[in-house]
Biopython code that builds the backbone (N, CA, C, O; Angstrom):
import numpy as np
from Bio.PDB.StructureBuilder import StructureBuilder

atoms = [
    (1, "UNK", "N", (2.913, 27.437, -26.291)),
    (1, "UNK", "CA", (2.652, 26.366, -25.350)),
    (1, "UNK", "C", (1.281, 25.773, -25.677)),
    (1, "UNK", "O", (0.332, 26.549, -25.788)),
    (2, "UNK", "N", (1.066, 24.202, -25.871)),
    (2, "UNK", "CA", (0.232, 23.777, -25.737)),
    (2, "UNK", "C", (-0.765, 23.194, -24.669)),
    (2, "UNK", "O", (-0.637, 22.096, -24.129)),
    (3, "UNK", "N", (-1.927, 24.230, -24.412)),
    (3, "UNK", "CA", (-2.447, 23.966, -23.229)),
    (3, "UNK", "C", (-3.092, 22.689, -23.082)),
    (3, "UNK", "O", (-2.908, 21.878, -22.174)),
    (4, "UNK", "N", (-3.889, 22.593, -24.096)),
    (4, "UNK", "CA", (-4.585, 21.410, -24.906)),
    (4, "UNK", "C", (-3.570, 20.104, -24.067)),
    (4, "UNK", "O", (-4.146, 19.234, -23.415)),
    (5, "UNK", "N", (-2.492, 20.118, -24.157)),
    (5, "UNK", "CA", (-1.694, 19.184, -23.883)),
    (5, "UNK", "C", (-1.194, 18.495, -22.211)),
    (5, "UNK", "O", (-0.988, 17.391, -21.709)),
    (6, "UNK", "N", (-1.174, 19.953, -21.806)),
    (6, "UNK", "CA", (-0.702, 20.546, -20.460)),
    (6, "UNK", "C", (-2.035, 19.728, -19.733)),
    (6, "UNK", "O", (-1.746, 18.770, -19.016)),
    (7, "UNK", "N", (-3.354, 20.054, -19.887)),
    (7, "UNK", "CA", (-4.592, 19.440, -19.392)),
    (7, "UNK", "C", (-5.018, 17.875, -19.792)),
    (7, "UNK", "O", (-5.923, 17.343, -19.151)),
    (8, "UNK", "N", (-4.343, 17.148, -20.869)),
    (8, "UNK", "CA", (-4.837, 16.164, -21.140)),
    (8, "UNK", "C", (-3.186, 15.487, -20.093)),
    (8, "UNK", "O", (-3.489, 14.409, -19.581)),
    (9, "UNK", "N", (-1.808, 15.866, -19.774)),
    (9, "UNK", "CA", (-1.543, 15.365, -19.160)),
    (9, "UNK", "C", (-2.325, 15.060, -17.466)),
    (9, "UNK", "O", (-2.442, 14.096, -16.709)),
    (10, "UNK", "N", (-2.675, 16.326, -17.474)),
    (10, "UNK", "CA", (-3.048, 16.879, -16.228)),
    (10, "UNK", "C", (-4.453, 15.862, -15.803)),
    (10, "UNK", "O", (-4.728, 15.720, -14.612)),
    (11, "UNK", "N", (-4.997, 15.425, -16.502)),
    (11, "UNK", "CA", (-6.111, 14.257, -16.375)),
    (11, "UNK", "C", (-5.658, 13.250, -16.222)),
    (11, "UNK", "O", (-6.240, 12.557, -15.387)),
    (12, "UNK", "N", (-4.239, 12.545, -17.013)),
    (12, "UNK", "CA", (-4.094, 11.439, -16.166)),
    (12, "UNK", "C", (-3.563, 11.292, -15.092)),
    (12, "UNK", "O", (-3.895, 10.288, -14.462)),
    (13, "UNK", "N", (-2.536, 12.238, -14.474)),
    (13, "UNK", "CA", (-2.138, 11.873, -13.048)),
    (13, "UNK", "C", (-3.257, 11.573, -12.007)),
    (13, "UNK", "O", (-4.303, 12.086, -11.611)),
    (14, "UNK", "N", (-2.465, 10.439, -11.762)),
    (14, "UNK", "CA", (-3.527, 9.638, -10.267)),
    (14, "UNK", "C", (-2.865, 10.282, -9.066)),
    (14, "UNK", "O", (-1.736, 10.077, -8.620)),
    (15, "UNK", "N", (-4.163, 11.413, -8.477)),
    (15, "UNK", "CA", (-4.040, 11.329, -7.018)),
    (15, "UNK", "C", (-3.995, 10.942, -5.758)),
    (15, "UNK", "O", (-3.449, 11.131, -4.671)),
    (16, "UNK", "N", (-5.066, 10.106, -6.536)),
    (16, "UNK", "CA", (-6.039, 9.310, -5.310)),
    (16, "UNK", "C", (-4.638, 8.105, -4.858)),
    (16, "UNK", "O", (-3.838, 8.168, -3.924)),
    (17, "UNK", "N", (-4.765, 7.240, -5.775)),
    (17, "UNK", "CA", (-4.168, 5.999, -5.542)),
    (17, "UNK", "C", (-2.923, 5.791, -4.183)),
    (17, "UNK", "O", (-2.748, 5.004, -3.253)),
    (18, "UNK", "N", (-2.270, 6.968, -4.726)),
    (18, "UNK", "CA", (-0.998, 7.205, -3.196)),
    (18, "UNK", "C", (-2.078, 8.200, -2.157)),
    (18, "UNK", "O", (-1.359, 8.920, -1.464)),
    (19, "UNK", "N", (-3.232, 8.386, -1.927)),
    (19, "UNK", "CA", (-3.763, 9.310, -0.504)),
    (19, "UNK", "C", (-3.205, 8.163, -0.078)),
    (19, "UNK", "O", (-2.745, 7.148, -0.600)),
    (20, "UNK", "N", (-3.466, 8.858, 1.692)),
    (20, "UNK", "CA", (-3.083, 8.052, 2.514)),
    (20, "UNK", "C", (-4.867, 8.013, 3.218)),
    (20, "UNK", "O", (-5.618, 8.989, 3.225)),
    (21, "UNK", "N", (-5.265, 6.393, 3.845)),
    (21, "UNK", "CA", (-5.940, 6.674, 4.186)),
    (21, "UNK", "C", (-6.289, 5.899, 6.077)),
    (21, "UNK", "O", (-5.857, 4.782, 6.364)),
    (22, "UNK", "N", (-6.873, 6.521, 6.816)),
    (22, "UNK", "CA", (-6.892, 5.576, 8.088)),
    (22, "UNK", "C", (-7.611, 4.520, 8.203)),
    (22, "UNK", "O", (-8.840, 4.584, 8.190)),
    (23, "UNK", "N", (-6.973, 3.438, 8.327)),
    (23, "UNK", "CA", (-7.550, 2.538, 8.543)),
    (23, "UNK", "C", (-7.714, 2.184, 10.266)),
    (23, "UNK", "O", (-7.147, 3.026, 10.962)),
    (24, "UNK", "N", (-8.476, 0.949, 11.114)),
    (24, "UNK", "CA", (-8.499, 0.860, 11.968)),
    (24, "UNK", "C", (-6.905, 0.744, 13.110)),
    (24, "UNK", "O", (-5.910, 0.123, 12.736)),
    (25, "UNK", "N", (-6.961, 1.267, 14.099)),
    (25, "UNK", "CA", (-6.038, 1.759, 14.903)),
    (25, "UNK", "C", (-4.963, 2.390, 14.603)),
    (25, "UNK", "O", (-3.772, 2.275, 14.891)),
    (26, "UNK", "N", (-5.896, 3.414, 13.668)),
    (26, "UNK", "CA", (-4.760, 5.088, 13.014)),
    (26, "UNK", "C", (-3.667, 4.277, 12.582)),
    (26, "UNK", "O", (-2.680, 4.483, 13.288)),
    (27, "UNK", "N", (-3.479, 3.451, 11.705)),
    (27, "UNK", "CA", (-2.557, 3.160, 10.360)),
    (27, "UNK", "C", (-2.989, 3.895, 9.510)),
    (27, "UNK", "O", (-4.089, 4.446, 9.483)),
    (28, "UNK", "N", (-1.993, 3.954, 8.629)),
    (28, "UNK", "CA", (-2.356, 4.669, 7.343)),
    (28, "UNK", "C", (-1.933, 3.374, 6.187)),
    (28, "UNK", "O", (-1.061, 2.505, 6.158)),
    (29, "UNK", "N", (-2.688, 3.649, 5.587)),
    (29, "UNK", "CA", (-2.642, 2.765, 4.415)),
    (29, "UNK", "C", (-3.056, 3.459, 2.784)),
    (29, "UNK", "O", (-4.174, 3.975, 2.747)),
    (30, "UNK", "N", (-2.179, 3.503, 1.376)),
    (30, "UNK", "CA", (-2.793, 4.094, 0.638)),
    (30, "UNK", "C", (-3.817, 3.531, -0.184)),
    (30, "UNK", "O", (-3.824, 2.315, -0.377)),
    (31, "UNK", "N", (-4.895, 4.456, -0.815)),
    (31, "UNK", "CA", (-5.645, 3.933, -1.176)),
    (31, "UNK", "C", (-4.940, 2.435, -2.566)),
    (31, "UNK", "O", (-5.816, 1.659, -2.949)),
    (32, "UNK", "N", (-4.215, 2.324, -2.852)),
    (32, "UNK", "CA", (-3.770, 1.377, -3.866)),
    (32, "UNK", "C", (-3.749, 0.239, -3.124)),
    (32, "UNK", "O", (-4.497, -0.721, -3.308)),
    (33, "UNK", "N", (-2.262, 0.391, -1.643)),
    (33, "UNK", "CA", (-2.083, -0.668, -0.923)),
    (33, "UNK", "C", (-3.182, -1.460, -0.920)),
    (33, "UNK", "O", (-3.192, -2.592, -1.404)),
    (34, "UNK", "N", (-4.769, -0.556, -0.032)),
    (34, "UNK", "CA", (-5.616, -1.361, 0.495)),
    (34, "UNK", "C", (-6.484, -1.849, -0.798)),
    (34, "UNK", "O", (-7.202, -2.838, -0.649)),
    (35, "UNK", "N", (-6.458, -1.422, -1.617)),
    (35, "UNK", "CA", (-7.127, -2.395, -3.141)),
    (35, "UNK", "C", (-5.955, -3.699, -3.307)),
    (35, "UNK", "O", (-6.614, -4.696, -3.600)),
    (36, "UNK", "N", (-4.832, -3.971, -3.249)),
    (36, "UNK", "CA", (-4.414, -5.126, -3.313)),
    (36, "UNK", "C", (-4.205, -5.600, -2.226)),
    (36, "UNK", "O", (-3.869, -6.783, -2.277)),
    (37, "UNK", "N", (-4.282, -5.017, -0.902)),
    (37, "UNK", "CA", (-4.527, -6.441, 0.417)),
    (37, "UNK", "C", (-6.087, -6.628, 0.177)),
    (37, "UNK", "O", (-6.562, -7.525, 0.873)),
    (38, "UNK", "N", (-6.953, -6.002, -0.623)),
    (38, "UNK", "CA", (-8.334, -6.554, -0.442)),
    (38, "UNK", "C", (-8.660, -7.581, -1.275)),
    (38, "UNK", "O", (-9.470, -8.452, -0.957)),
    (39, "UNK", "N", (-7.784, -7.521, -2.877)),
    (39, "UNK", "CA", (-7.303, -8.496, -3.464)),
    (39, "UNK", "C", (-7.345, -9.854, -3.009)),
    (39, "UNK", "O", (-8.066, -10.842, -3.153)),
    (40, "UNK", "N", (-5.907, -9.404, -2.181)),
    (40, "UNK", "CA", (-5.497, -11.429, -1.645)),
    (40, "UNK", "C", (-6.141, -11.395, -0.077)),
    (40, "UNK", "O", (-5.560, -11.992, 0.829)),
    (41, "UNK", "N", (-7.323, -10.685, 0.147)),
    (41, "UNK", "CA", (-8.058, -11.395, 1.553)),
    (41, "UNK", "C", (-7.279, -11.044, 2.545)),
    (41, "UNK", "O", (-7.444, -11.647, 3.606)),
    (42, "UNK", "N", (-6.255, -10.009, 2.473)),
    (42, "UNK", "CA", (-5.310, -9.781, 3.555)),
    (42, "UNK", "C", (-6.093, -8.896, 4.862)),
    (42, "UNK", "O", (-6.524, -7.763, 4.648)),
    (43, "UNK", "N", (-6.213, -9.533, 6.186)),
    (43, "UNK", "CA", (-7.457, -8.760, 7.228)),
    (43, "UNK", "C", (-6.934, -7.682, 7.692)),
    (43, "UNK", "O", (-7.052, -7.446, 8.894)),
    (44, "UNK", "N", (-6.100, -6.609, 6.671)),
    (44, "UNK", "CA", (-5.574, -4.985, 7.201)),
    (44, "UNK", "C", (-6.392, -4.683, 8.027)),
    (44, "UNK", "O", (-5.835, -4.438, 9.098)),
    (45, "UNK", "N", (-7.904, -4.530, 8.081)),
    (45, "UNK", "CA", (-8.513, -3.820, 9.149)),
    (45, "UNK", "C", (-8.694, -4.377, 10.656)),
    (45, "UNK", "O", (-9.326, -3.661, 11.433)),
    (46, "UNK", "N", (-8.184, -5.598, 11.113)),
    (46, "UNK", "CA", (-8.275, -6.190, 11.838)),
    (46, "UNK", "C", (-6.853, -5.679, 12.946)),
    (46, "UNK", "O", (-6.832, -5.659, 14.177)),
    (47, "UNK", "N", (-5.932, -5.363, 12.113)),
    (47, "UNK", "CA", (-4.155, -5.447, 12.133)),
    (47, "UNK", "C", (-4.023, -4.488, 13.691)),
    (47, "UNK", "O", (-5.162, -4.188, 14.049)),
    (48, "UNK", "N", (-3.325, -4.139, 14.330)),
    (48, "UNK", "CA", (-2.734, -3.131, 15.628)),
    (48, "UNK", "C", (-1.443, -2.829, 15.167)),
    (48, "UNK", "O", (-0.677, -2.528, 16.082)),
    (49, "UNK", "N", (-0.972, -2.814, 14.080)),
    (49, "UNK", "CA", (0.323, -2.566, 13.508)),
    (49, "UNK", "C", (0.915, -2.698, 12.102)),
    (49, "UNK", "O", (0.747, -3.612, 11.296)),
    (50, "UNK", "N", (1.510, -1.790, 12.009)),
    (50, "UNK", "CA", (2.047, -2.107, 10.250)),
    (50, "UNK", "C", (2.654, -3.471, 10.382)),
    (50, "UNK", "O", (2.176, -4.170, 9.488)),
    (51, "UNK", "N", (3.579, -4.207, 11.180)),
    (51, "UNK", "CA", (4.405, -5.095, 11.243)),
    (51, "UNK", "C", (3.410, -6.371, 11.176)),
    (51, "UNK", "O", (3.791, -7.384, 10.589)),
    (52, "UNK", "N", (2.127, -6.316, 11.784)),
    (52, "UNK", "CA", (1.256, -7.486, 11.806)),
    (52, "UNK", "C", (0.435, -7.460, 9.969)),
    (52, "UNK", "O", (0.060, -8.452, 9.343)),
    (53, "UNK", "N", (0.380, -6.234, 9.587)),
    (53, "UNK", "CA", (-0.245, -6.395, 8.432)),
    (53, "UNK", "C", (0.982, -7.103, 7.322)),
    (53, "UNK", "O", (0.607, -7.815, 6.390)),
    (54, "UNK", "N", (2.529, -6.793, 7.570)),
    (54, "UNK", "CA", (3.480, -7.440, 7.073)),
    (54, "UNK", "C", (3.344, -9.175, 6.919)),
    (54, "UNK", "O", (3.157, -10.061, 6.086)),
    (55, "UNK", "N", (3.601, -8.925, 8.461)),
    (55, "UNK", "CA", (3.475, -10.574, 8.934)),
    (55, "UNK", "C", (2.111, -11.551, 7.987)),
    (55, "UNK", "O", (2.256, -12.683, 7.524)),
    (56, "UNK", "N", (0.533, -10.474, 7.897)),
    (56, "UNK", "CA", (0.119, -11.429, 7.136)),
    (56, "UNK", "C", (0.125, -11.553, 5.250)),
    (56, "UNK", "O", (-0.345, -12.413, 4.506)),
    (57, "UNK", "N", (0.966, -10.133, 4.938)),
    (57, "UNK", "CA", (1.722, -10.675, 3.671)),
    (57, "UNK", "C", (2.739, -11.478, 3.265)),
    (57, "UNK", "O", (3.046, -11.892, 2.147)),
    (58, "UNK", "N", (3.215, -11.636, 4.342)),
    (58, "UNK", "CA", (4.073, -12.677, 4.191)),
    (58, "UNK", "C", (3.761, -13.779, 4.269)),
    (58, "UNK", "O", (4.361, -14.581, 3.553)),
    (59, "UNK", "N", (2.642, -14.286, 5.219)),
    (59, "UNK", "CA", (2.199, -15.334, 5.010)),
    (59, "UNK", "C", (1.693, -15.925, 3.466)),
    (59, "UNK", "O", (2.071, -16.939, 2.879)),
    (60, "UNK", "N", (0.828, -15.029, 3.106)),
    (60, "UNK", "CA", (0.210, -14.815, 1.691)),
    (60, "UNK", "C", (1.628, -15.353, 0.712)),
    (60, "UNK", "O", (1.943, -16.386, 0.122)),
    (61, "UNK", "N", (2.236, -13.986, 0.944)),
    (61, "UNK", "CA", (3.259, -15.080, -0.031)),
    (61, "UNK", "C", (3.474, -16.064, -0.065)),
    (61, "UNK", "O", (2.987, -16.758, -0.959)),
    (62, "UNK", "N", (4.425, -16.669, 1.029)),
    (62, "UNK", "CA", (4.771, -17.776, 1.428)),
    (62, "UNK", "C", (4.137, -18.752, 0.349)),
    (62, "UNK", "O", (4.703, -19.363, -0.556)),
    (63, "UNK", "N", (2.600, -18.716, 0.759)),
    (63, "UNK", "CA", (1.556, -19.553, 0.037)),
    (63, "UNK", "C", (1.377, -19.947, -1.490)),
    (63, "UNK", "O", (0.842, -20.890, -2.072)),
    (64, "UNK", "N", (2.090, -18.759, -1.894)),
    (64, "UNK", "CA", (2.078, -18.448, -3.388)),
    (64, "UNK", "C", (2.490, -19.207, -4.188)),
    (64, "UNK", "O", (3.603, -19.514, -3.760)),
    (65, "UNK", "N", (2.269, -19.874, -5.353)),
    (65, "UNK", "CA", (3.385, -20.448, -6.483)),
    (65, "UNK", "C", (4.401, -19.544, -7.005)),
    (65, "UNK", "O", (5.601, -19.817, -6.979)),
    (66, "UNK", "N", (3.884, -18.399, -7.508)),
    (66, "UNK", "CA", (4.383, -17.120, -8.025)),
    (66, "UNK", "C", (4.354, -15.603, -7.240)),
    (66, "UNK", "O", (3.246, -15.143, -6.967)),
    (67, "UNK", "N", (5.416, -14.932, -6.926)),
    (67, "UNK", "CA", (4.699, -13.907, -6.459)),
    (67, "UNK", "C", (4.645, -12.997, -6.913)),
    (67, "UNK", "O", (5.511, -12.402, -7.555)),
    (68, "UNK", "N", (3.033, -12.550, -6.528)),
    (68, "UNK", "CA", (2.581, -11.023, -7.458)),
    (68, "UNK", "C", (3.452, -10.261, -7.003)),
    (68, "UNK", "O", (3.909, -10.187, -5.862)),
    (69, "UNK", "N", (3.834, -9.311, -8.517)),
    (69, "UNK", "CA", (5.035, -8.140, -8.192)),
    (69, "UNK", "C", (4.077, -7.173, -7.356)),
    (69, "UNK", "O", (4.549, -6.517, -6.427)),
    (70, "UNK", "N", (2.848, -7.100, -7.664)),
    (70, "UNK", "CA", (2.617, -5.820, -6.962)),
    (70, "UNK", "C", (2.062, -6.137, -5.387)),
    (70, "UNK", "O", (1.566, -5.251, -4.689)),
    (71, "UNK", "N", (2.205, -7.358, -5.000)),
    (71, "UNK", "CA", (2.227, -7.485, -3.467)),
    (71, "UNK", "C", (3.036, -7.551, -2.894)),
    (71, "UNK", "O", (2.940, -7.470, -1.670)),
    (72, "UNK", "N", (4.618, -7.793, -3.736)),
    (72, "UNK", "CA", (5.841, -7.289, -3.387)),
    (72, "UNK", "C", (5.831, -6.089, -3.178)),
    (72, "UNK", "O", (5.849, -5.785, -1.985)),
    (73, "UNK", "N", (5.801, -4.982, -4.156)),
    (73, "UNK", "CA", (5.955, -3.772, -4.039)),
    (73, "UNK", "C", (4.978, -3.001, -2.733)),
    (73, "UNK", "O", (5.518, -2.092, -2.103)),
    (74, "UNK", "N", (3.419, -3.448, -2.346)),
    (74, "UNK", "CA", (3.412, -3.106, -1.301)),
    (74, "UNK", "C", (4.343, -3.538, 0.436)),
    (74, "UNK", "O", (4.705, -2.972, 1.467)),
    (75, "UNK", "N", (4.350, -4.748, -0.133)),
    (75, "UNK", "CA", (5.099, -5.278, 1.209)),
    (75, "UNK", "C", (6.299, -4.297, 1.256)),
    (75, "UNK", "O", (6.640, -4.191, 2.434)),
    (76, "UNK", "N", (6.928, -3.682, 0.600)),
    (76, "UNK", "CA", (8.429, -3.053, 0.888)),
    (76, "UNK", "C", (7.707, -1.590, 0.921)),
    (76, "UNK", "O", (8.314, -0.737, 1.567)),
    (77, "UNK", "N", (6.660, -1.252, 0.391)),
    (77, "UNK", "CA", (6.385, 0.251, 0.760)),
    (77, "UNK", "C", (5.834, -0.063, 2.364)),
    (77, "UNK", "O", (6.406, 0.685, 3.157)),
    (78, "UNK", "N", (5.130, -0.735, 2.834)),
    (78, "UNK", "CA", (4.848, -1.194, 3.989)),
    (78, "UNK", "C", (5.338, -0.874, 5.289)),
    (78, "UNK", "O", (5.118, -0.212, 6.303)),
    (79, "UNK", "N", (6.511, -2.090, 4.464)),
    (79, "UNK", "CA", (7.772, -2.262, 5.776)),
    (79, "UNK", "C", (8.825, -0.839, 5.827)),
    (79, "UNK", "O", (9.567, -0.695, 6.799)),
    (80, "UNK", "N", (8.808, 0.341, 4.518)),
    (80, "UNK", "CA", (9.973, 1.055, 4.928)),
    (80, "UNK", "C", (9.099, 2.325, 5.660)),
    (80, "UNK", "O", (9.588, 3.225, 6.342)),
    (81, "UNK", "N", (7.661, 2.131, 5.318)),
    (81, "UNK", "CA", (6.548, 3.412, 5.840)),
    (81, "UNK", "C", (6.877, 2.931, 7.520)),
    (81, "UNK", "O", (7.276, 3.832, 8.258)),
    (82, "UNK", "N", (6.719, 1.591, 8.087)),
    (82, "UNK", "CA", (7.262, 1.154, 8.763)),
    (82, "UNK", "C", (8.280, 1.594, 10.343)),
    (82, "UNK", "O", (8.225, 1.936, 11.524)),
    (83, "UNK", "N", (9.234, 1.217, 9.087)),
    (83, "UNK", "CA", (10.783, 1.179, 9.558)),
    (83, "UNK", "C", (10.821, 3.062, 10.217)),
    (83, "UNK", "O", (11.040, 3.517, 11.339)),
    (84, "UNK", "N", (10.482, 3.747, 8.838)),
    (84, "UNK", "CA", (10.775, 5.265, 9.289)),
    (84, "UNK", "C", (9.755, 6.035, 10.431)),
    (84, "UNK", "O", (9.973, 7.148, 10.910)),
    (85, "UNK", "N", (8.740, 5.271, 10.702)),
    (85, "UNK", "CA", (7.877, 5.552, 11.878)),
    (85, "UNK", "C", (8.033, 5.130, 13.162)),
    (85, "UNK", "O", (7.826, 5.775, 14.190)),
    (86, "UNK", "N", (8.488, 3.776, 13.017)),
    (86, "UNK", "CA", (8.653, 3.359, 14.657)),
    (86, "UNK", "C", (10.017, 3.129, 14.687)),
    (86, "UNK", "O", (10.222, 2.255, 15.529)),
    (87, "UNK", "N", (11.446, 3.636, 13.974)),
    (87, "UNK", "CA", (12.810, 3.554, 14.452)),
    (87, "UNK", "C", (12.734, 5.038, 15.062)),
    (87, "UNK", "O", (12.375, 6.128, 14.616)),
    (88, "UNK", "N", (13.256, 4.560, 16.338)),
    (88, "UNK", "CA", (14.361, 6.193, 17.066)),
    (88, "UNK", "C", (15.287, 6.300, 16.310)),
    (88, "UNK", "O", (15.916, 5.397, 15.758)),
    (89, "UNK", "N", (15.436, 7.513, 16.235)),
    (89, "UNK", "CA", (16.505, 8.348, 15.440)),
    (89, "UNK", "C", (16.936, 9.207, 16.401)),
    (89, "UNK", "O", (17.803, 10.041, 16.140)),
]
sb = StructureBuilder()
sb.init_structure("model")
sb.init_model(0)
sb.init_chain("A")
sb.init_seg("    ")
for serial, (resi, resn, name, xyz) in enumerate(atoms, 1):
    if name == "N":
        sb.init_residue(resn, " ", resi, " ")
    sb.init_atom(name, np.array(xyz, "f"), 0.0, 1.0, " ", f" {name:<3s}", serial, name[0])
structure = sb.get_structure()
């Protein structure tokens, strides 16, 4: 076994990027999400809800010529972090 190998994978996995972290009124947001709503000016810390921080990516889009894939990809991690927190089951 190459350990040599085992450790140079072991350096690149990103931890950080998926933490989860609190933002104002105990959301969680991961550290990646909040590097691209800080990106496009999106006011996450302002928000009282995942659904309002939605609402202002969507606006953002809306606005867009093109839309960034990776403000897609948060908007749907968003909305399903979301969906599985505030649906009764």
């Amino acid at each position: 076994m190459d350990y040599n190998k085992i450790e140079e994978i072991g350096n690149e996995l990103d931890f950080v990027s998926n933490s989860f972290q609190t933002i104002g009124n105990n959301l969680l947001l991961t550290v990646h999400e909040i590097e691209v709503l800080d990106l496009y000016h999106i006011p996450y810390q302002n928000c009282k809800s995942l659904k309002e921080i939605l609402f202002y990516i969507e606006d953002t889009i809306c606005d867009m010529d093109i839309v960034d894939e990776e403000l897609d990809v948060v908007s749907k991690s968003i909305a399903e972090r979301d969906y599985y927190q505030n649906t009764n089951k």
